[in-house]
ZAMARGU-4260 file (C-alpha; in steps of 0.2 Angstrom, whole numbers, plus 5000, padded with zeros to 4 digits):
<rodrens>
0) 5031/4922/5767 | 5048/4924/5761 | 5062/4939/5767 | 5070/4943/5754 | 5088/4952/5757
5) 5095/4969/5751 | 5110/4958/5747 | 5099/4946/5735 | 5087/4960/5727 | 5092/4962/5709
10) 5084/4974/5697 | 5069/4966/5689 | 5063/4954/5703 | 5045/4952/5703 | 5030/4946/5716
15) 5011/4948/5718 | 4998/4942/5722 | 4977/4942/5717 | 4964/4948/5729 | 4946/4945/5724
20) 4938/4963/5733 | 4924/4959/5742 | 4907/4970/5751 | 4917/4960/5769 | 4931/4971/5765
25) 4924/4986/5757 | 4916/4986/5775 | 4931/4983/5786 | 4940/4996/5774 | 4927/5009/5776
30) 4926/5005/5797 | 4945/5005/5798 | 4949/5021/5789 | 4931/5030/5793 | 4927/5033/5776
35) 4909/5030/5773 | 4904/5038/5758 | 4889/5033/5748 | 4899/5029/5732 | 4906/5013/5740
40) 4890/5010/5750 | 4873/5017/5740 | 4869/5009/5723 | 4857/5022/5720 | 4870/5034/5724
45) 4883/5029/5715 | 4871/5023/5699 | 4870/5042/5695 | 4890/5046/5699 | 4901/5045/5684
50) 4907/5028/5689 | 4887/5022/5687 | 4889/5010/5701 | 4896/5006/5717 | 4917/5006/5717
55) 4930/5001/5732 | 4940/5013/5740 | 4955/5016/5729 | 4966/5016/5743 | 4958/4997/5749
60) 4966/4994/5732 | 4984/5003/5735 | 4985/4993/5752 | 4988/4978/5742 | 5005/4986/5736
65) 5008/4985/5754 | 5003/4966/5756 | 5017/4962/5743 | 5029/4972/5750 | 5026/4966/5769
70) 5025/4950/5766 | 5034/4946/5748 | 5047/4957/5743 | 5056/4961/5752 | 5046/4953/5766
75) 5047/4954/5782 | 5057/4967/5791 | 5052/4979/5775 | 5050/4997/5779 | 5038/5007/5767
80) 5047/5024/5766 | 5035/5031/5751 | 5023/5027/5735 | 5016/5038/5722 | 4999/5032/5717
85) 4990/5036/5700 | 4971/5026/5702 | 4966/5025/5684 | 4949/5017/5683 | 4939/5010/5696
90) 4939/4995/5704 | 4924/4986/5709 | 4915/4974/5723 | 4917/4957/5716 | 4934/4962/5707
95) 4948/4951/5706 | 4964/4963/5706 | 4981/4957/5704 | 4995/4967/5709 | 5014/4968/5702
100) 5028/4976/5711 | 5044/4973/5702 | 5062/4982/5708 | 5065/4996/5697 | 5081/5001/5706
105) 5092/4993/5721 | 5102/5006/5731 | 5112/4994/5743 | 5122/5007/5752 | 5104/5013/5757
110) 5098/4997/5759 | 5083/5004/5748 | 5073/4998/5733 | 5063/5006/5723 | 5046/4997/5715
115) 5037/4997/5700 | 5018/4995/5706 | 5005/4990/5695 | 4985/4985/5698 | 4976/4979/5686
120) 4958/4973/5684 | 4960/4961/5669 | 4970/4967/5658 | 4965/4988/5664 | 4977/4995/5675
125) 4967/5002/5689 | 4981/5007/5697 | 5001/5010/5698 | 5014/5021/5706 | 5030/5018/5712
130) 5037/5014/5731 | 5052/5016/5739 | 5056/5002/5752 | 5069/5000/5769 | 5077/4982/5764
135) 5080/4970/5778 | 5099/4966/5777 | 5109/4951/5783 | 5122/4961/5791 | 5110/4971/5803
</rodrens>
């Protein structure tokens, strides 16, 4: 883990990380948020959906944006004020997603930044939006 500053964010910085989705977590996610529907659950179900086969939850996805920004950049004392999310393709159990966030804007009076997020599966986006993020500063 590393805290980066408001007054050391520049345009352009860039962290990630790369999570190989699991049936564990597919099963945490869905006890968690209560969402049990058969597309992440039933083969037989989700053979016959238009994904033909089982996918994660798109948002067990998005919360990997949320790892970077928690515990990457900025890190600790980060506070997540929005993200716009587009899920472009699905992602699936055994899938290993990689996720970019890279500062698109830094509005220091604010203390805010603004992300670039990308998931991709290979080289498929899977997923991308962008985030505003409450920067830790050194002065508060």
């Amino acid at each position: 883990m590393s805290t980066l500053f408001i007054e050391d964010i520049e345009t352009g910085t860039e962290r990630g990380l790369s999570r190989v989705i699991t049936d564990t977590e597919i099963e945490a996610f869905a006890v968690a948020s209560g969402d049990r529907n058969p597309l992440h659950f039933d083969d037989a179900h989700a053979g016959e959906t238009v994904f033909k086969g089982r996918i994660a939850h798109g948002i067990l996805t998005a919360s990997l944006i949320s790892a970077v920004i928690g515990e990457q950049l900025p890190g600790h004392g980060a506070i997540y004020l929005s993200q716009s999310l587009k899920f472009r393709a699905p992602v699936r159990p055994g899938d290993t997603v990689d996720v970019v966030c890279t500062v698109k804007d830094v509005i220091r009076e604010k203390r805010r930044i603004i992300l670039d997020c990308v998931c991709r599966v290979g080289d498929t986006v899977v997923l991308d939006g962008e985030a505003s993020v409450l920067a830790p500063s050194r002065e508060s």
